[in-house]
N, C-alpha and C positions, 0 to 999 in steps of 0.2 A: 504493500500500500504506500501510495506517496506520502498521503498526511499522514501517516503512523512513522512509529519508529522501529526502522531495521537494521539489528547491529552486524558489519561490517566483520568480516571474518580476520584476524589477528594474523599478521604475515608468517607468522609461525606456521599455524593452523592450514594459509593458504600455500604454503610450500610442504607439508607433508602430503597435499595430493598431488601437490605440483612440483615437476622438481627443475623446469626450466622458466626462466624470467613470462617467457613467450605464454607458455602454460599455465602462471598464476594469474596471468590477466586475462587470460580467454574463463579459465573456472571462476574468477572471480564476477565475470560478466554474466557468465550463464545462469550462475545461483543467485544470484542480488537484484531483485526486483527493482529496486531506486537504480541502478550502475544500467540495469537496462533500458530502463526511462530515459535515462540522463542520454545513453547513447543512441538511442534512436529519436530522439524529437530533432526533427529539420520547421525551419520558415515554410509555413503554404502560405501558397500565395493562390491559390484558385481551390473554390469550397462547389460542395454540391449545396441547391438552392432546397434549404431543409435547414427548419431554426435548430437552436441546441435544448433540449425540455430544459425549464425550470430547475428542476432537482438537478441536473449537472453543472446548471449555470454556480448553482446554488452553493454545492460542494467546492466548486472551484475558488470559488468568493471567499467563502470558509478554511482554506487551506491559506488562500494569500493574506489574510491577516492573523493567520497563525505566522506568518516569518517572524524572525529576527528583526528586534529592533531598539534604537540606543533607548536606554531606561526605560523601556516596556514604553514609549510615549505615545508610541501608535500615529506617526502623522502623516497622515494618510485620508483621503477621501473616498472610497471607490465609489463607482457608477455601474449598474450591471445592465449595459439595451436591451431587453425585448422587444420594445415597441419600433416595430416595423418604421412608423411613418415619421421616427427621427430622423432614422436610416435614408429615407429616402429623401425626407426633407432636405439634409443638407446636404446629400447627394446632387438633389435639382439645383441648389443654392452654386456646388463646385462644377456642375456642368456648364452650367451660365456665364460665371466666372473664368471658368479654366477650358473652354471649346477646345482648343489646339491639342492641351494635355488627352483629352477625354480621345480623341481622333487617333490619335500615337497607341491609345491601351487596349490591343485586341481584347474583344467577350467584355467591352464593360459593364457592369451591374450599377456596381457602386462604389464610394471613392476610400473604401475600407477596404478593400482587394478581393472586394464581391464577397465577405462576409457574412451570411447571415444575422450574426450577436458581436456586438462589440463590449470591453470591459475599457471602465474611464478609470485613469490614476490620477489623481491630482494631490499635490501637495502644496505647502504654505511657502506661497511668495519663490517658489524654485526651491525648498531651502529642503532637507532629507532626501536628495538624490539616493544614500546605499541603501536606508529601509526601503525605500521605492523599487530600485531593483531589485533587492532581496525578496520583494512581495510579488513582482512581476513573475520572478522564476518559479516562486512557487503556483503560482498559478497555471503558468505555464505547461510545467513538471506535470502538475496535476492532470489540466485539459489531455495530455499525451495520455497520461495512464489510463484515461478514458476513453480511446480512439476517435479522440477530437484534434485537431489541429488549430495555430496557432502562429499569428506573427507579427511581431512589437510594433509600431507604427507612429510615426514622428510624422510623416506630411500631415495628415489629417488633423493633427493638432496645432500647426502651427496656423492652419487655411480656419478652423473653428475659433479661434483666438486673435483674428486678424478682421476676417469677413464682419462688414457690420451686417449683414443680412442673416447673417447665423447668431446673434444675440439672442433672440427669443429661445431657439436650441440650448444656448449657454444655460440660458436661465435654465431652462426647465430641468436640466443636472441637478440644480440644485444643490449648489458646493458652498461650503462654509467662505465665510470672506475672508478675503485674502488667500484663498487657492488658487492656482492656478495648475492647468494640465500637465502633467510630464508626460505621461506616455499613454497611448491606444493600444489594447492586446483584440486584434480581431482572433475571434476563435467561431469555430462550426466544423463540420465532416469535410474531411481534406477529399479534394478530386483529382491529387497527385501523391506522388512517391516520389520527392527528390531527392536523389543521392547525396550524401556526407561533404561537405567542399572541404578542401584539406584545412589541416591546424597545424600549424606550426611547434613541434613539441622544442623545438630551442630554443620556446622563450620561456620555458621552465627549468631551474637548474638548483638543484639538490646542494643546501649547505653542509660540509658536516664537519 
């Protein structure tokens, strides 16, 4: 389970089954529900047109303010979309605006990457960017364990935060004053399978 807690097998433990480097980390991927989350969530970017029910939206929202955060402060807003005719509303609002953009993005729906459900983060004044990430991922992590998909989104918030014809939208989030957006997690049923982009592992390096 991703909300839950799963304790991590002790390199001890994971080299008596394993006895080559290569071997500890395939056993350790195979048996660790979270290590397998972790490594299979990719960015979608194209969803089947099908909302996410309720109860998963639900759970997800529930995991992300379970993260980490400095002195338990919680600062944090979230927003969970179900209602369609946000979606679309400022959708129509970024078509009007944005023609040229909209003509460039084959299969456009909407300007969330044809998302069904969006999740709003905002925090105070910019100010708790790591808890914000830290709740992003967990959310994130989650939607995966759920075979839902999911992908972080900055255009969308800067065009809602700019546009004055998206003001009535703002409003009806409903955010404490003095928040303002960090980040859009569009999530719903992925319509792809994009392969892994490479990571760089030498920008991690073992003190000892």
């Amino acid at each position: 389970m991703v909300c839950g807690m799963l304790l991590l097998p002790s390199l001890s433990q994971a080299q008596s089954c394993c006895q080559k480097k290569e071997e500890v980390k395939s056993c350790c991927q195979m048996n660790n529900e979270v290590i397998q989350t972790i490594m299979s969530r990719r960015s979608i970017r194209k969803y089947l047109d099908k909302p996410v029910e309720h109860e998963k939206l639900a759970l997800i929202a529930k995991c992300g303010i379970n993260a980490p955060n400095g002195m338990n402060r919680q600062p944090w807003a979230v927003r969970v979309v179900e209602n369609q005719d946000f979606i679309k509303g400022t959708t129509e609002i970024f078509k009007k605006e944005n023609p040229e953009q909209v003509k460039r993005a084959p299969n456009f729906k909407n300007m969330y990457r044809n998302a069904p459900n969006i999740i709003v983060v905002a925090t105070q004044n910019g100010a708790s960017q790591v808890d914000a990430g830290l709740m992003g991922e967990n959310m994130m992590l989650a939607a995966q364990s759920l075979g839902l998909g999911t992908c972080c989104l900055g255009g969308p918030v800067r065009f809602l935060q700019t546009s004055d014809a998206c003001k009535p939208y703002l409003a009806k989030l409903n955010l404490p004053k003095g928040y303002e957006i960090c980040y859009i997690i569009a999530v719903g049923y992925p319509d792809e399978a994009p392969e892994a982009r490479p990571r760089d592992e030498s920008k991690v390096e073992f003190i000892k």
